[in-house]
C-alpha positions as a Markdown table, in Angstrom:
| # | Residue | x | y | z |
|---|---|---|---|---|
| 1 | Unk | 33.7 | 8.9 | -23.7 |
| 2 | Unk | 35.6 | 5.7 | -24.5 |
| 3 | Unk | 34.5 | 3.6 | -27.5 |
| 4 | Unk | 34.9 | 0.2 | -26.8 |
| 5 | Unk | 35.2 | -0.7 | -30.2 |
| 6 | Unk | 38.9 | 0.3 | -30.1 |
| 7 | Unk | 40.0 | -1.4 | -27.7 |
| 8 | Unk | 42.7 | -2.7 | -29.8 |
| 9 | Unk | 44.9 | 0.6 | -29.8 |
| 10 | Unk | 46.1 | -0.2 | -26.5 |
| 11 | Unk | 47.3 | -3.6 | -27.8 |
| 12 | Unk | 50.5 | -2.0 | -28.4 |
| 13 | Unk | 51.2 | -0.7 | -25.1 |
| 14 | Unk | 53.7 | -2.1 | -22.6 |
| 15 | Unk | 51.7 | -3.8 | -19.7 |
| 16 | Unk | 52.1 | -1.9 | -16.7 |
| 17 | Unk | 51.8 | -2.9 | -13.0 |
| 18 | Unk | 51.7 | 0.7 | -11.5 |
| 19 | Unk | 54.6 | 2.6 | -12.6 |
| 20 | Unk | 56.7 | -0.2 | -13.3 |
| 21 | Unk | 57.1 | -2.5 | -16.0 |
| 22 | Unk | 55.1 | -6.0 | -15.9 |
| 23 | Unk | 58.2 | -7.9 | -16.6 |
| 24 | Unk | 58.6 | -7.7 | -12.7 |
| 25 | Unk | 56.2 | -10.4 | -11.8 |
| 26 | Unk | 58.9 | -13.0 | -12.2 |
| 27 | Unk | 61.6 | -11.7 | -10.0 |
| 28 | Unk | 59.0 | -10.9 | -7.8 |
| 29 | Unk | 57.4 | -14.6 | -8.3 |
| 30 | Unk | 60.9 | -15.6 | -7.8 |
| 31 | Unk | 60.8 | -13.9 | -4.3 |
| 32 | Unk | 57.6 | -15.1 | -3.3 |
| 33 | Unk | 58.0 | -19.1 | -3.6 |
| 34 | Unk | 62.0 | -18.7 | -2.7 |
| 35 | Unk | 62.0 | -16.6 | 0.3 |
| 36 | Unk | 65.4 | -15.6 | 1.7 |
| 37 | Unk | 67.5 | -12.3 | 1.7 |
| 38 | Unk | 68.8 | -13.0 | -1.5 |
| 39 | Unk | 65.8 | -13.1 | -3.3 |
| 40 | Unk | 64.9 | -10.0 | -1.9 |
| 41 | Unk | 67.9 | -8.5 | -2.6 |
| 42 | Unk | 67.7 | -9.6 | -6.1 |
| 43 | Unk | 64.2 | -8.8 | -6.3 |
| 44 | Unk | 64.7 | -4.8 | -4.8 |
| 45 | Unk | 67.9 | -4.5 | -7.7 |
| 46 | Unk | 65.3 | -5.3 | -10.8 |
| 47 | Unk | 62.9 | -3.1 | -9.1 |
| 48 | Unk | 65.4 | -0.1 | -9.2 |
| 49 | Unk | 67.0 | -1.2 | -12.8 |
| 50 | Unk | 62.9 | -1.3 | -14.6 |
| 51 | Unk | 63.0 | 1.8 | -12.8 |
| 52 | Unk | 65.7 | 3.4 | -13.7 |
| 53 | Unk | 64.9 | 1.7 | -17.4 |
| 54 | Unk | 61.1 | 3.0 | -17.2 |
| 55 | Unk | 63.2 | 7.3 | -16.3 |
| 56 | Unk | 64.6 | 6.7 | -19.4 |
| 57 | Unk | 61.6 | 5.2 | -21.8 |
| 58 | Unk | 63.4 | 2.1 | -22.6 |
| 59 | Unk | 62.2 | -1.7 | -22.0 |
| 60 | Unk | 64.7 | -4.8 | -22.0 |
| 61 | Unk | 64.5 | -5.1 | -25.7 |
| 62 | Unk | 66.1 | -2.1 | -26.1 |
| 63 | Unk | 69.0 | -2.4 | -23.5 |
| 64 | Unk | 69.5 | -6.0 | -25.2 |
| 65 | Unk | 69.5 | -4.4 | -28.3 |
| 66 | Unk | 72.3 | -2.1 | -27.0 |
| 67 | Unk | 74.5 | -4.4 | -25.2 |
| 68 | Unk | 74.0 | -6.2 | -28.8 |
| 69 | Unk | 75.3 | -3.4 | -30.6 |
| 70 | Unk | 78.2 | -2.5 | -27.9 |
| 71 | Unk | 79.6 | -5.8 | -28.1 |
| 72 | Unk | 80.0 | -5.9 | -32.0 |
| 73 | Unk | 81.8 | -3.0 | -32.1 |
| 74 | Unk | 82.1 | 0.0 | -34.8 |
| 75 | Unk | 82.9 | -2.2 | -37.3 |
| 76 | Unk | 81.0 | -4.0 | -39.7 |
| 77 | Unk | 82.1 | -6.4 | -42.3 |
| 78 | Unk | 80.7 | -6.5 | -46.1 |
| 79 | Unk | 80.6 | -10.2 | -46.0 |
| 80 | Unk | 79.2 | -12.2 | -44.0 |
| 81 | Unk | 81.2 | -14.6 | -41.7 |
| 82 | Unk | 79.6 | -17.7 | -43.7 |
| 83 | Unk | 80.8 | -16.3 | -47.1 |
């Protein structure tokens, strides 16, 4: 039996549209009002990369995060590049 009194506990959760990420609506939005083989095209490749994304439990956050990390390399400075 489901309380509804907690529905907040799923506040936290990623929204979901079937087994893909939400975050599709806009390429797919993008497809929708600019019809052409492109769009598609682009639309099909964020498909498969929230899919491959969602195989791995990982959201765009996280690969931004990454790509964040990768790019600053293995070294970190004491100071700051202000000081």
């Amino acid at each position: 039996m489901i309380d509804p009194a907690t529905h907040w506990r799923d506040s936290g959760r990623r929204p979901m549209v079937g087994p893909l990420d939400a975050q599709i609506i806009y390429p797919f939005l993008l497809f929708f009002f600019n019809a052409s083989f492109k769009t598609f095209m682009f639309f099909l490749a964020s498909i498969i990369f929230f899919a491959v994304l969602a195989k791995y439990k990982m959201n765009i956050k996280i690969v931004l995060r990454l790509l964040r990390s990768f790019l600053a390399g293995p070294i970190r400075t004491r100071k700051g590049w202000w000081q």
